[in-house]
C-alpha positions in Angstrom: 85.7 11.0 55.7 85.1 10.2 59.0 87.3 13.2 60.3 85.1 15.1 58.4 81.5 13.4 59.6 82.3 14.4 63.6 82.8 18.3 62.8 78.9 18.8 62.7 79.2 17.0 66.2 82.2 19.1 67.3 81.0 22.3 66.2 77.7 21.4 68.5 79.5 20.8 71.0 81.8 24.5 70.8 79.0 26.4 70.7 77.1 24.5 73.9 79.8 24.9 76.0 80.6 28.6 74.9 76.3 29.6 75.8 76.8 27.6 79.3 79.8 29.7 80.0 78.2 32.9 78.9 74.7 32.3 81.1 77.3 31.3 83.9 79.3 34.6 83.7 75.8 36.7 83.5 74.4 35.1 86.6 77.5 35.3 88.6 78.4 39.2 87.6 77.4 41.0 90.5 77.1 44.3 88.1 74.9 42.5 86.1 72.2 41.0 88.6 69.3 43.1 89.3 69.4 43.4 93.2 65.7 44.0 94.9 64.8 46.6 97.7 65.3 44.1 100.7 64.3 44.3 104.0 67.7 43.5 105.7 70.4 45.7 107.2 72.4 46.4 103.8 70.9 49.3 101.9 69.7 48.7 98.8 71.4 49.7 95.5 69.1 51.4 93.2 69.5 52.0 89.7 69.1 55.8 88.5 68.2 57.1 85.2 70.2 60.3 85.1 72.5 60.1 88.7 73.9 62.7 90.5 77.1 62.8 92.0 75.9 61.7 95.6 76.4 58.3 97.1 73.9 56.6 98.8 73.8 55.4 102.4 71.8 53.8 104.8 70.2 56.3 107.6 68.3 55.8 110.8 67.1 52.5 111.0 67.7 49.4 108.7 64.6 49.6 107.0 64.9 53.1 105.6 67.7 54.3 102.5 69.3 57.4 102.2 68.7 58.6 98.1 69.7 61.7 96.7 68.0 63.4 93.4 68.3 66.5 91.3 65.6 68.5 90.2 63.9 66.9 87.4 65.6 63.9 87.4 64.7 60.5 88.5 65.5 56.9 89.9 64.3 53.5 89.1 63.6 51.6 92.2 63.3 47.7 91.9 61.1 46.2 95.0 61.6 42.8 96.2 58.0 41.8 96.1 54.4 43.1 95.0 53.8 46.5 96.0 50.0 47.7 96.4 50.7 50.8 97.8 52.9 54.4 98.0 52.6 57.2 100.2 55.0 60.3 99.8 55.1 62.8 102.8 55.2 65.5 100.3 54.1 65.3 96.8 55.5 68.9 95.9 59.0 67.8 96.3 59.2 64.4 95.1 56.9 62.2 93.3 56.4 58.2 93.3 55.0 56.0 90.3 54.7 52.4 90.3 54.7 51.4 86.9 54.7 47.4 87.7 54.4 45.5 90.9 58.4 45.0 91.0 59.1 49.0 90.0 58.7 52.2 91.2 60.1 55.8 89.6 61.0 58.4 92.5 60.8 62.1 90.3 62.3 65.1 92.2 60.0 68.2 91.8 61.5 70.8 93.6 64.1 71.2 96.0 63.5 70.1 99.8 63.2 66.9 102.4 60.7 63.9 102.2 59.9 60.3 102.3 58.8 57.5 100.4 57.0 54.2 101.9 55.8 51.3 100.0 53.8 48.6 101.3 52.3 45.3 100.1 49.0 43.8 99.6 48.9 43.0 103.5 50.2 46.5 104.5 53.2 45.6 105.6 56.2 48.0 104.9 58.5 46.8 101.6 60.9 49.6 102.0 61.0 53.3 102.8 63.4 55.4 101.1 64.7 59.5 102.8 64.8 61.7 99.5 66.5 64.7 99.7 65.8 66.8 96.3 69.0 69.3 95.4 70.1 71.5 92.9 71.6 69.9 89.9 75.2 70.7 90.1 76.1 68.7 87.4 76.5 71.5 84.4 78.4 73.7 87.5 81.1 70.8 88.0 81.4 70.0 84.7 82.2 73.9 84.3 84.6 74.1 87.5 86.2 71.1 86.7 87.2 72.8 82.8 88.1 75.8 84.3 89.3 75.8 87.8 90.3 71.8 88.4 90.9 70.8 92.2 87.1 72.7 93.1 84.1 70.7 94.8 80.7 72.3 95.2 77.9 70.5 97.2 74.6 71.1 97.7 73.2 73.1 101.1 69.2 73.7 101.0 68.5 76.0 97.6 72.1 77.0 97.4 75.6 75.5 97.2 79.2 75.4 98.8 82.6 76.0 97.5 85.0 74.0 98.7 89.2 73.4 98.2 92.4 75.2 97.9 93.5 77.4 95.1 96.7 79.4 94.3 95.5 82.8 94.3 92.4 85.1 95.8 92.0 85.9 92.3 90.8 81.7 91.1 88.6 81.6 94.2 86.9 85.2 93.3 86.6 83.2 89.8 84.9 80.4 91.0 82.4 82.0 93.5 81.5 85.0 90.3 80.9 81.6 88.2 79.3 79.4 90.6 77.4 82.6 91.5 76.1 82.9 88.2 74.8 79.9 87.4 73.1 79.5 90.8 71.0 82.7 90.3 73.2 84.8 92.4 75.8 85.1 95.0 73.8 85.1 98.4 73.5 81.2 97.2 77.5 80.7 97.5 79.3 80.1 100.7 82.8 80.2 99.6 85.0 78.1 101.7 87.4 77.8 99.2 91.6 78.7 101.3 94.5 79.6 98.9 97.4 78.4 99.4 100.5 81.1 100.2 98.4 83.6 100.8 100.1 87.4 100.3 100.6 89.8 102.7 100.5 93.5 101.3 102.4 96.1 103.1 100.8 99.8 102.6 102.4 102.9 103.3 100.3 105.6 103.0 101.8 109.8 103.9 99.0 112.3 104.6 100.5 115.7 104.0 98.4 118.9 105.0 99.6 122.3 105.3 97.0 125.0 106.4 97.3 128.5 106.4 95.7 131.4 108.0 95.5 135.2 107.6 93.2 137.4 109.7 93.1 141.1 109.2 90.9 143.4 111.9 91.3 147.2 112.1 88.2 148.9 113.2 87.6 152.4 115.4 84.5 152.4 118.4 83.2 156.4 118.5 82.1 157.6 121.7 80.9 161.6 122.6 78.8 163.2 125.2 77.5 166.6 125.0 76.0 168.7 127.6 74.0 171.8 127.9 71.6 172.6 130.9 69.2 170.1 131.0 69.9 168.3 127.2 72.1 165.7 127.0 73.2 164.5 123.2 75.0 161.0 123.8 76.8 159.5 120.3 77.8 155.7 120.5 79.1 153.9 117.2 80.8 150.5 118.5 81.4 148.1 115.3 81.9 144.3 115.6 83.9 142.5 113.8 81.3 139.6 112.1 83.6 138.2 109.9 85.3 136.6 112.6 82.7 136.4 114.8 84.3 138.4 117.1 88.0 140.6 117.8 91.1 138.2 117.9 91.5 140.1 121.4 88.8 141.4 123.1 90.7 143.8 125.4 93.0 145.0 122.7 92.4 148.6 122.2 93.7 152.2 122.3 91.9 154.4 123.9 91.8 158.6 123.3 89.4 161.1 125.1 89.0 164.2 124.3 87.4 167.3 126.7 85.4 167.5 129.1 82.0 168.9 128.9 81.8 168.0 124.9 84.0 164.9 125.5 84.6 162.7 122.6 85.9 159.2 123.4 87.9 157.2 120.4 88.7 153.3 120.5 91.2 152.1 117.8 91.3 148.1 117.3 94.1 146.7 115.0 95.0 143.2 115.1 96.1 141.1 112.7 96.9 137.3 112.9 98.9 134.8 110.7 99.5 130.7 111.6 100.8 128.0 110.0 99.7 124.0 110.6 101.4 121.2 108.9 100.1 117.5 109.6 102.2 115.1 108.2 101.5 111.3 108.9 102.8 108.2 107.2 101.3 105.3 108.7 102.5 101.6 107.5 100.1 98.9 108.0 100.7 94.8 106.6 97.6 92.5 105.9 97.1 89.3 104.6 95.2 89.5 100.6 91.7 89.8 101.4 91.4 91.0 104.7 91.6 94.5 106.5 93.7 96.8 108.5 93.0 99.9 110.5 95.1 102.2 111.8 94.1 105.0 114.5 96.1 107.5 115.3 94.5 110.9 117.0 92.3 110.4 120.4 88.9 111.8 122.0 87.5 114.8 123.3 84.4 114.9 125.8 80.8 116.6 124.3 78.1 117.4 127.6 75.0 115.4 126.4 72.9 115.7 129.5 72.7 115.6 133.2 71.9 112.3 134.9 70.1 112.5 138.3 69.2 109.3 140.9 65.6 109.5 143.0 65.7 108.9 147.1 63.3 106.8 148.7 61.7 109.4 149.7 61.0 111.0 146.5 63.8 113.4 146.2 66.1 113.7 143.1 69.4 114.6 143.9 72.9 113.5 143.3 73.3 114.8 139.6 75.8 114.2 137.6 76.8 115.4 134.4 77.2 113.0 131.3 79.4 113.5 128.2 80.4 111.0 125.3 83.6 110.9 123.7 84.2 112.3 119.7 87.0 110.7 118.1 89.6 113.2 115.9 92.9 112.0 114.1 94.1 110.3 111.3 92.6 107.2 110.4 93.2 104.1 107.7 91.7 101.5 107.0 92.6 99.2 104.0 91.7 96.1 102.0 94.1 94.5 99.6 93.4 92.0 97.1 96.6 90.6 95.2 96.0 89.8 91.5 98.0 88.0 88.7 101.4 89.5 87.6 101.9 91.0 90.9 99.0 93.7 90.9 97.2 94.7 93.5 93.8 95.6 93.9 93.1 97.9 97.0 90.2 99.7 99.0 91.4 102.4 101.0 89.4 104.9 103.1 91.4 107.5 104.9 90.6 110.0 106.9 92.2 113.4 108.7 90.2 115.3 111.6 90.8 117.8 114.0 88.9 120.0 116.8 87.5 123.2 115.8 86.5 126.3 116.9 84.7 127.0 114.2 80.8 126.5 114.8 81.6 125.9 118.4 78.1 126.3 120.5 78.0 127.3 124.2 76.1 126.2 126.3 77.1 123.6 128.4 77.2 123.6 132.2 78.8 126.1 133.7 79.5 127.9 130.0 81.3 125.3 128.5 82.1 125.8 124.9 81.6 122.5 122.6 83.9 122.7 119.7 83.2 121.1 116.5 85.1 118.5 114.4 86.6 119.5 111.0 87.0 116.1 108.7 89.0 115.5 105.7 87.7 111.7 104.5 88.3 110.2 101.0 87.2 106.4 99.9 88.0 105.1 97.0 89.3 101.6 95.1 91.8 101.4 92.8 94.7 98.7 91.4 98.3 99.7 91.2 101.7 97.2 90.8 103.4 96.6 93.6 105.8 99.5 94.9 103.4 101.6 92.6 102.5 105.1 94.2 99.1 107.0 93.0 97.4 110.1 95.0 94.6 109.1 96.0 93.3 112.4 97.5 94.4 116.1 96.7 92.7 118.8 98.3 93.5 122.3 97.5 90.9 125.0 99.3 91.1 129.1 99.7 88.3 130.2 101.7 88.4 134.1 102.1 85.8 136.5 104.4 85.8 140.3 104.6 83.0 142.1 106.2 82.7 145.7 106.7 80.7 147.7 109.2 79.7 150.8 109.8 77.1 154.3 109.8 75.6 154.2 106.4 76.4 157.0 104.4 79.3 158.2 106.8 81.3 154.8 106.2 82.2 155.4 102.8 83.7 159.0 102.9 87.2 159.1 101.6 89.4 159.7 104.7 87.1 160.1 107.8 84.5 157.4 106.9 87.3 155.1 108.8 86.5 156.7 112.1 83.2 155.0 111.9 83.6 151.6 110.8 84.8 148.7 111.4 86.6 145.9 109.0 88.3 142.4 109.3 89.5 140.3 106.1 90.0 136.3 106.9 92.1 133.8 104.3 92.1 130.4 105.2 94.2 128.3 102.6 94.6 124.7 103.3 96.2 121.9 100.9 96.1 118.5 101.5 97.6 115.6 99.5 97.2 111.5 100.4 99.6 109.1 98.6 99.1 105.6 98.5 102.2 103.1 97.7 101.3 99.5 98.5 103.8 96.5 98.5 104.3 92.9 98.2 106.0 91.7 101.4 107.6 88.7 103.4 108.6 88.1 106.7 111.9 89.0 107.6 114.4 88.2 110.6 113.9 89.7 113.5 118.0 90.8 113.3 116.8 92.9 110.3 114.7 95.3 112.1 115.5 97.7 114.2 113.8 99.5 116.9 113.6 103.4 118.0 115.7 102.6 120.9 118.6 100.6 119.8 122.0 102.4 120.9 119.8 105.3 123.2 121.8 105.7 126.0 121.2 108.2 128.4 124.3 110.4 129.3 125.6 110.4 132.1 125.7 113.5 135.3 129.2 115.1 134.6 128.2 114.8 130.3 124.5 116.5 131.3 125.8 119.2 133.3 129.2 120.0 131.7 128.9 119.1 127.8 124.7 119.9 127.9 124.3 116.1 126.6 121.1 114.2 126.8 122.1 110.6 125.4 125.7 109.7 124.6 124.9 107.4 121.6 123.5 109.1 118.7 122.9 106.1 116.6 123.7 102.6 115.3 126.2 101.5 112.6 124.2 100.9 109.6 124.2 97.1 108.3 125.9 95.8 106.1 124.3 95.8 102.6 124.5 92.9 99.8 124.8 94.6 96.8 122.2 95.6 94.6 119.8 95.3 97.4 118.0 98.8 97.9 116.3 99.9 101.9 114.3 102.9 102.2 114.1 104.7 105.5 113.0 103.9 108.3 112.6 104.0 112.4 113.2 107.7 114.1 116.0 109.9 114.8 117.2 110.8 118.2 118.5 114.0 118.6 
């Protein structure tokens, strides 16, 4: 029984000391206790309603705080005393409300730089907080973090920054199309983002042209003179040749007179030309995924532009010199490879094939210069092919043909003598050109692999020059030896 009376007493006693230790641990928590907007040289915590991922830090001097916001969120300020007054610098990008003496709500409105100041009864400063108002990047993160993990993206003015490594060009193309879209478009992005073991493509790319012309002139130049007493009867019939713009050889011609007094004069032109031109280039050019390469290989030729003349003192111009500015003509690359997943390769390839021209040549230049002109092959394009994958990117097949006839009218066209009075040239140009693209996957390799153009060239010697008609007395290197199942193409030159 008198166990029994003292557990009322007990029980009292429990649940005391069980309430002192609970209002102990609440006013000792330092998570727990509401900390005010002091004056001193720690910054302030505050306590936002919907937080971005920005941490905040003391700036400048003691008395002013460093707080970041997103758009159309907001933060609950707690001051340390009675505030009677707020001024924000700029109401459009941030917003203040005091909604108690002890409390303030900071809204961000738009995105930008301001202040906040609050001040008391007496006009004294409380505290004075830097906002700077940023995109909400907290959708964006939650999405990068889902899909691509190990990528940050910051804020920078009305647009944001990629940063962090990936394993391919193909993730951080990813991640700039995504961040990109949900930005409001990619001139917001600056991708920083590096990839780690970045590939290097290898491209090898043959431009094969063969050209052929045919040009076909036969043409007869009638001359006659006819005398008697005081009348003269002079016939001249000379006809050009306007296909070509002119004979192949101006001073070719046979040449037949006939009498004296009625003397007839006969020119017969016959020429006839045929040429060949191959071009054959097979440039190889290595670049890291994602950047470019060019590759020149050709040279210039000088055009007259003007004349260029310097003034005396006393007036005179003089000293005139002649200006010109170079035309470039070759075979040109350039290239930009992008490696994807499962060893594919995306790649941008503009190539191009030039060469000087007679062809709509002007004259005119000092001294009668001819200017020729440039005749240019180019083809652009982007494609994606595997690695050691080959794909024409160009073919060019072309049969131009020109045949002109001149001559009397009515006299031309008789049967047998109607070629006695005109002239005729036939021109077939035929050109085919073909561009094949093979790109490739490489890594570095010794330097003992290679080989140069000159290993083993040795020039022969005075008694093998002059007795055996030798130029070099090594014709070439042992090849390596081969692992097997390991497969080289070609390479280096030939000395022969």
């Amino acid at each position: 029984m008198k166990c029994r009376g003292n557990q009322p007493a007990t029980r009292t006693f429990l649940v005391r000391a069980l309430s002192f230790s609970a209002v102990a641990a609440l006013t000792l928590s330092p998570a727990l206790t509401p900390v005010l907007a002091s004056e001193d040289s720690v910054a302030a915590p505050v306590v936002a309603a919907a937080p971005l991922a920005e941490p905040v830090a003391t700036v400048g001097s003691s008395r002013v705080r460093f707080l970041a916001l997103g758009v159309g969120k907001s933060v609950t300020i707690d001051l340390p005393r009675d505030a009677k007054d707020v001024l924000v610098a700029d109401p459009k990008i941030a917003n203040a409300v005091i909604r108690s003496p002890h409390r303030a709500y900071v809204i961000g409105a738009a995105i930008g730089q301001t202040n906040v100041v609050f001040f008391d009864s007496a006009g004294e400063q409380i505290a004075a907080y830097d906002i700077a108002v940023k995109r909400d990047l907290n959708g964006v993160r939650a999405a990068l973090k889902q899909t691509l993990p190990g990528i940050q993206i910051e804020g920078v003015g009305d647009g944001v920054m990629l940063t962090g490594s990936v394993s391919s060009p193909v993730e951080a193309q990813q991640a700039g199309d995504l961040a990109a879209r949900l930005v409001g478009g990619a001139d917001k992005v600056v991708n920083s983002i590096t990839v780690r073991g970045r590939d290097q493509v290898m491209l090898k790319v043959t431009v094969a042209e063969v050209r052929r012309d045919i040009v076909k002139q036969m043409g007869v130049d009638l001359s006659a003179s006819m005398t008697s007493g005081t009348t003269v009867v002079k016939f001249n019939n000379s006809n050009p040749f306007t296909a070509n713009n002119g004979p192949l050889v101006p001073g070719n011609g046979l040449l037949t007179q006939f009498g004296s007094a009625p003397s007839v004069q006969a020119t017969l032109r016959a020429m006839e030309s045929a040429g060949v031109m191959r071009t054959l280039a097979e440039p190889n050019l290595t670049a890291i995924s994602g950047e470019s390469a060019t590759f020149i290989s050709g040279g210039e030729f000088p055009i007259p532009t003007g004349v260029t003349c310097q003034t005396t003192t006393s007036g005179a111009i003089g000293n005139c010199v002649q200006t010109v500015s170079f035309k470039k003509f070759g075979i040109s690359l350039n290239f930009t490879p992008v490696v994807l997943s499962e060893g594919r390769i995306s790649l941008r390839v503009m190539t191009e094939v030039s060469e000087v021209s007679m062809e709509n040549s002007l004259t005119g230049g000092a001294g009668g210069t001819t200017i020729p002109s440039i005749k240019t092959r180019r083809a652009e394009t982007t494609l994606e092919i595997p690695s050691g994958g080959s794909m024409a990117m160009a073919g060019l097949i072309q049969e131009q043909t020109k045949q002109a006839v001149n001559g009397i009218p009515g006299v031309d066209s008789l049967p047998v003598l109607g070629a006695l009075f005109r002239s005729q040239d036939f021109i077939n140009n035929q050109t085919e050109l073909m561009v094949l693209v093979t790109p490739y996957v490489v890594r570095a390799v010794a330097q003992k692999e290679l080989s140069r153009p000159d290993d083993g060239f040795a020039p022969a010697s005075d008694s093998q020059s002059t007795l055996l008609a030798q130029i070099n007395r090594i014709y070439g290197v042992a090849a390596p030896v081969e692992s097997i199942g390991v497969s080289r193409a070609n390479f280096g030159f030939i000395i022969d």
